[in-house]
Biopython code that builds the backbone (N, CA, C, O; Angstrom):
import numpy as np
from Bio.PDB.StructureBuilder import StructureBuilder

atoms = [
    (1, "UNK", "N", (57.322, 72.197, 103.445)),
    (1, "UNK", "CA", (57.386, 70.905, 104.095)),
    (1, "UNK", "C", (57.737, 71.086, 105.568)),
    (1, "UNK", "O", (58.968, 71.074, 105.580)),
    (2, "UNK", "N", (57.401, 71.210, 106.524)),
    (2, "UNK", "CA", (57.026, 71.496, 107.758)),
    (2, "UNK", "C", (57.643, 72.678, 108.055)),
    (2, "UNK", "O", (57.269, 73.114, 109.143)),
    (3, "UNK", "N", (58.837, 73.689, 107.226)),
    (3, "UNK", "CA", (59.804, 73.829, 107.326)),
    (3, "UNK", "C", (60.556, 73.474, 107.796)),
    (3, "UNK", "O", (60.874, 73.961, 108.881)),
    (4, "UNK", "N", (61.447, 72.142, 107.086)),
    (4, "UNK", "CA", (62.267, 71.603, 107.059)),
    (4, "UNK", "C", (63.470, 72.093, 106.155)),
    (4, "UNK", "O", (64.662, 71.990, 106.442)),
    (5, "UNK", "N", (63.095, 72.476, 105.358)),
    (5, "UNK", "CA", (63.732, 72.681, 103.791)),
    (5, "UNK", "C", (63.706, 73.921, 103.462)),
    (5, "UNK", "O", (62.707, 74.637, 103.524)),
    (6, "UNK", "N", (65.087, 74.338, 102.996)),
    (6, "UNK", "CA", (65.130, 75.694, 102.473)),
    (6, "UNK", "C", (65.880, 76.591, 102.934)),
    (6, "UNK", "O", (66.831, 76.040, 103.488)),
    (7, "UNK", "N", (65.975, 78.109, 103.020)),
    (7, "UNK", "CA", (66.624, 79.178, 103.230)),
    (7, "UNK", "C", (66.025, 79.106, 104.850)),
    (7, "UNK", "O", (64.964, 78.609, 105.227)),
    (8, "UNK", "N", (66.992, 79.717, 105.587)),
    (8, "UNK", "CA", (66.197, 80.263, 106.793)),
    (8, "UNK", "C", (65.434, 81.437, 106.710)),
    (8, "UNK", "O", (65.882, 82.340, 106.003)),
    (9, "UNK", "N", (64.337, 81.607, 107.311)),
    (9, "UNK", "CA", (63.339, 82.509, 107.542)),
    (9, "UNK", "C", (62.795, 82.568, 109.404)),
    (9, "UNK", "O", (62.846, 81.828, 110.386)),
    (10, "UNK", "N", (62.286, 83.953, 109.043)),
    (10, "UNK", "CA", (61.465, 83.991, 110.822)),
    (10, "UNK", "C", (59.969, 83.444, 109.735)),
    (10, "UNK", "O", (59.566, 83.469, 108.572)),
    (11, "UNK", "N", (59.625, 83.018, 111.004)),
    (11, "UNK", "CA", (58.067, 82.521, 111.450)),
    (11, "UNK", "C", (57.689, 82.536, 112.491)),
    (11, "UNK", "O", (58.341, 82.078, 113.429)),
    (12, "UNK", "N", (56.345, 83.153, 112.629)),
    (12, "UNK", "CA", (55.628, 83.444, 113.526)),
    (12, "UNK", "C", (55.332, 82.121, 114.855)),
    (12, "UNK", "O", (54.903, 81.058, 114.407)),
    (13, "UNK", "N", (55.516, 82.182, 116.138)),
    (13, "UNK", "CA", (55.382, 80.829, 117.216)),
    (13, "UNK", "C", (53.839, 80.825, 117.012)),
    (13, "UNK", "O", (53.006, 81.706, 116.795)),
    (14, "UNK", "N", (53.810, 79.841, 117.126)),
    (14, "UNK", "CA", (52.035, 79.240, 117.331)),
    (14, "UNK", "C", (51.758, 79.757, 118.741)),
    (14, "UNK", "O", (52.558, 79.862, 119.671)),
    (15, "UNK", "N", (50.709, 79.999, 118.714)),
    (15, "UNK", "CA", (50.051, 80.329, 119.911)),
    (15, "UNK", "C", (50.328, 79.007, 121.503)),
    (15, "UNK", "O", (50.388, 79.497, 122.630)),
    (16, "UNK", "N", (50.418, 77.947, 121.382)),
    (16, "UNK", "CA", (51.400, 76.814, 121.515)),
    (16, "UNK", "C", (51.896, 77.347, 122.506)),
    (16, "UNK", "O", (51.710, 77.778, 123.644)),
    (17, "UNK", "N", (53.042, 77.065, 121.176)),
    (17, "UNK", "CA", (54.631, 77.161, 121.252)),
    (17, "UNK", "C", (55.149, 78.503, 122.530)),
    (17, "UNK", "O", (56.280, 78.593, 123.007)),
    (18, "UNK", "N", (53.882, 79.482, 122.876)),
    (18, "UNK", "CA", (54.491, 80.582, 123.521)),
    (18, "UNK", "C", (53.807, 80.338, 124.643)),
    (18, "UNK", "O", (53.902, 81.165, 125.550)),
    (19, "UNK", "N", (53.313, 79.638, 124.751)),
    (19, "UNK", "CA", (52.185, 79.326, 126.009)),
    (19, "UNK", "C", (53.323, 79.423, 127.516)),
    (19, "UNK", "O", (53.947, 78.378, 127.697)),
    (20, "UNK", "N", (53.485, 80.082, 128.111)),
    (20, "UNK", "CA", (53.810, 80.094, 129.452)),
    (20, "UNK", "C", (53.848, 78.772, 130.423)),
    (20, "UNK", "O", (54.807, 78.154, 130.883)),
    (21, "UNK", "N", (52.809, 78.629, 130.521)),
    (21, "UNK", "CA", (52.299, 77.336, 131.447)),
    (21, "UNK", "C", (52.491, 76.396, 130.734)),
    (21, "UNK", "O", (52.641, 75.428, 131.480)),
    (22, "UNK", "N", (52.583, 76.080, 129.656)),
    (22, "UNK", "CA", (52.503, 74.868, 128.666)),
    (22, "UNK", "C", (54.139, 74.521, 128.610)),
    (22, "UNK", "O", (54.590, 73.451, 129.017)),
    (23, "UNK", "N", (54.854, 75.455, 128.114)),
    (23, "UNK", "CA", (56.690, 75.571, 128.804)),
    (23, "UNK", "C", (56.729, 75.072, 129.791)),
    (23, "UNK", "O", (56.861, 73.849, 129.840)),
    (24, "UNK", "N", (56.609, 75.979, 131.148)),
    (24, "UNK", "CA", (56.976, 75.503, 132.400)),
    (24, "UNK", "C", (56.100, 74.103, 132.797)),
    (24, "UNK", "O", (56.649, 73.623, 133.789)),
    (25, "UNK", "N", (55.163, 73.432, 132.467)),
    (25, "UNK", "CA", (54.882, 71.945, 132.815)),
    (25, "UNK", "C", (55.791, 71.267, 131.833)),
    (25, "UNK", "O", (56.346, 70.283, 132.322)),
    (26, "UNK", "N", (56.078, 71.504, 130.666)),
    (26, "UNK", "CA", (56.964, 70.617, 129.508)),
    (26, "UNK", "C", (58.377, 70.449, 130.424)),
    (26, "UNK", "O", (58.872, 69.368, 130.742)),
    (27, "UNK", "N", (58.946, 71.900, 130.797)),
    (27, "UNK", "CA", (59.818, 71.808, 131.019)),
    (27, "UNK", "C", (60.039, 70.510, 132.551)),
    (27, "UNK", "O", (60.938, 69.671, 132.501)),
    (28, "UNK", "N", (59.256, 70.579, 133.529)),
    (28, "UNK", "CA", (59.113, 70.081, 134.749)),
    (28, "UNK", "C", (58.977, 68.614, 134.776)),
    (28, "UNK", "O", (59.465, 67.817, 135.577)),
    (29, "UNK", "N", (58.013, 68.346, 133.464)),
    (29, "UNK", "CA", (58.243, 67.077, 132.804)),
    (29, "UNK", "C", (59.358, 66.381, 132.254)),
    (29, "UNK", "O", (59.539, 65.164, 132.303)),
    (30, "UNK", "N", (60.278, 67.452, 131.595)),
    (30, "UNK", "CA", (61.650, 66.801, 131.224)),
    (30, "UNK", "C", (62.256, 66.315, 132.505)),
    (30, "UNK", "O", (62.636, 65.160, 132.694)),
    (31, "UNK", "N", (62.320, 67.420, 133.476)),
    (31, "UNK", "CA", (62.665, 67.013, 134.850)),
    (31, "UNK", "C", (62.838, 65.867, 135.373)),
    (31, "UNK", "O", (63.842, 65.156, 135.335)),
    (32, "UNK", "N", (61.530, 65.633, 136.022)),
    (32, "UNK", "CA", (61.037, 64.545, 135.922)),
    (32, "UNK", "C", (61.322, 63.123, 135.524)),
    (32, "UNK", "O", (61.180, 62.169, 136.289)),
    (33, "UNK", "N", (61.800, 63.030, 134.074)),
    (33, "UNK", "CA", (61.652, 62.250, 133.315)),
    (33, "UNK", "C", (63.260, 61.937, 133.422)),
    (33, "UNK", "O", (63.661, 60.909, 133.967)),
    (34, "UNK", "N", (63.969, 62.719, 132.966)),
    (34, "UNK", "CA", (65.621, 62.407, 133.402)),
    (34, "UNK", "C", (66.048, 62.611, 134.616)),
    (34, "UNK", "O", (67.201, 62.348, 134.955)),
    (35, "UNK", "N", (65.333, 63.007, 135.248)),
    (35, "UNK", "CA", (66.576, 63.045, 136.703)),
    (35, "UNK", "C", (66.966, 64.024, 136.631)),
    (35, "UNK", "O", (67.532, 64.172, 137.714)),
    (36, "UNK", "N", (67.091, 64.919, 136.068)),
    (36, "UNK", "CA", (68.107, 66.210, 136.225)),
    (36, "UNK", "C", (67.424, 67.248, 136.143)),
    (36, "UNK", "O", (66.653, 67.481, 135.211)),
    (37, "UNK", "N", (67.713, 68.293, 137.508)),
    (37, "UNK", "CA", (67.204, 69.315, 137.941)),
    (37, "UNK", "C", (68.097, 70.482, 137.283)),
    (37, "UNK", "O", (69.206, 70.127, 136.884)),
    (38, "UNK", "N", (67.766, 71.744, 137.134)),
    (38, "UNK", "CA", (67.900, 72.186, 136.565)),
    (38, "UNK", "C", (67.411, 73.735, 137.485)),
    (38, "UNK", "O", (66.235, 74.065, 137.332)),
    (39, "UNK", "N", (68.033, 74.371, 138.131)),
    (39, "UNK", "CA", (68.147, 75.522, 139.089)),
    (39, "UNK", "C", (68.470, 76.763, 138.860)),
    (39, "UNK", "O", (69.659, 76.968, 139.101)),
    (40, "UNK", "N", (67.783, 77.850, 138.422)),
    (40, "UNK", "CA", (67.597, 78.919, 137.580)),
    (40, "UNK", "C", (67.969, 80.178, 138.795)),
    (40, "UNK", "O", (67.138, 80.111, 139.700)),
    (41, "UNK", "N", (68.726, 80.991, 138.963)),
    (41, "UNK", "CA", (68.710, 82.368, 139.752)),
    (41, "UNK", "C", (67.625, 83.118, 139.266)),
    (41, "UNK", "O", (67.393, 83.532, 138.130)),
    (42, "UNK", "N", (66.793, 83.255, 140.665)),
    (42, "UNK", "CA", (66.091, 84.447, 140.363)),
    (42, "UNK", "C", (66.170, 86.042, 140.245)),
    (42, "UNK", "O", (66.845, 86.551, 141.140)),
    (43, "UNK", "N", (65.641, 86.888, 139.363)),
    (43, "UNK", "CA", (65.772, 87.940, 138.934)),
    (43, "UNK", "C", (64.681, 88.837, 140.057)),
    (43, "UNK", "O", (63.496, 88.517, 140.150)),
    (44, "UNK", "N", (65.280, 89.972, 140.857)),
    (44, "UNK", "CA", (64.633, 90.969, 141.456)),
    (44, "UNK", "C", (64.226, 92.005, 140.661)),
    (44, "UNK", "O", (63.623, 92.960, 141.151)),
]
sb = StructureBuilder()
sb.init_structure("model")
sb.init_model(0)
sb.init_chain("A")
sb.init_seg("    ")
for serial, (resi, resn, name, xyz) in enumerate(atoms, 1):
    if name == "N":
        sb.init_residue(resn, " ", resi, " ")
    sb.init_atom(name, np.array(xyz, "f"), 0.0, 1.0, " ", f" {name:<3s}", serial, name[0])
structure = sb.get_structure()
């Protein structure tokens, strides 16, 4: 049932779910959407 129910298990991310670009617009959209920025240090 969608896994909802049951023991925990791994499962594989949908092809989706790992999408790069599909994250970072979701995420930019939350942004967006509440007001709240959200400012990450970058890694050299």
């Amino acid at each position: 049932m969608g896994e909802l129910r049951g023991g925990l298990t791994r499962v594989e991310l949908s092809a989706g779910a790992a999408d790069a670009a599909t994250g970072r617009g979701l995420w930019e959209l939350s942004e967006r959407a509440t007001g709240v920025r959200f400012v990450f240090p970058t890694t050299v």
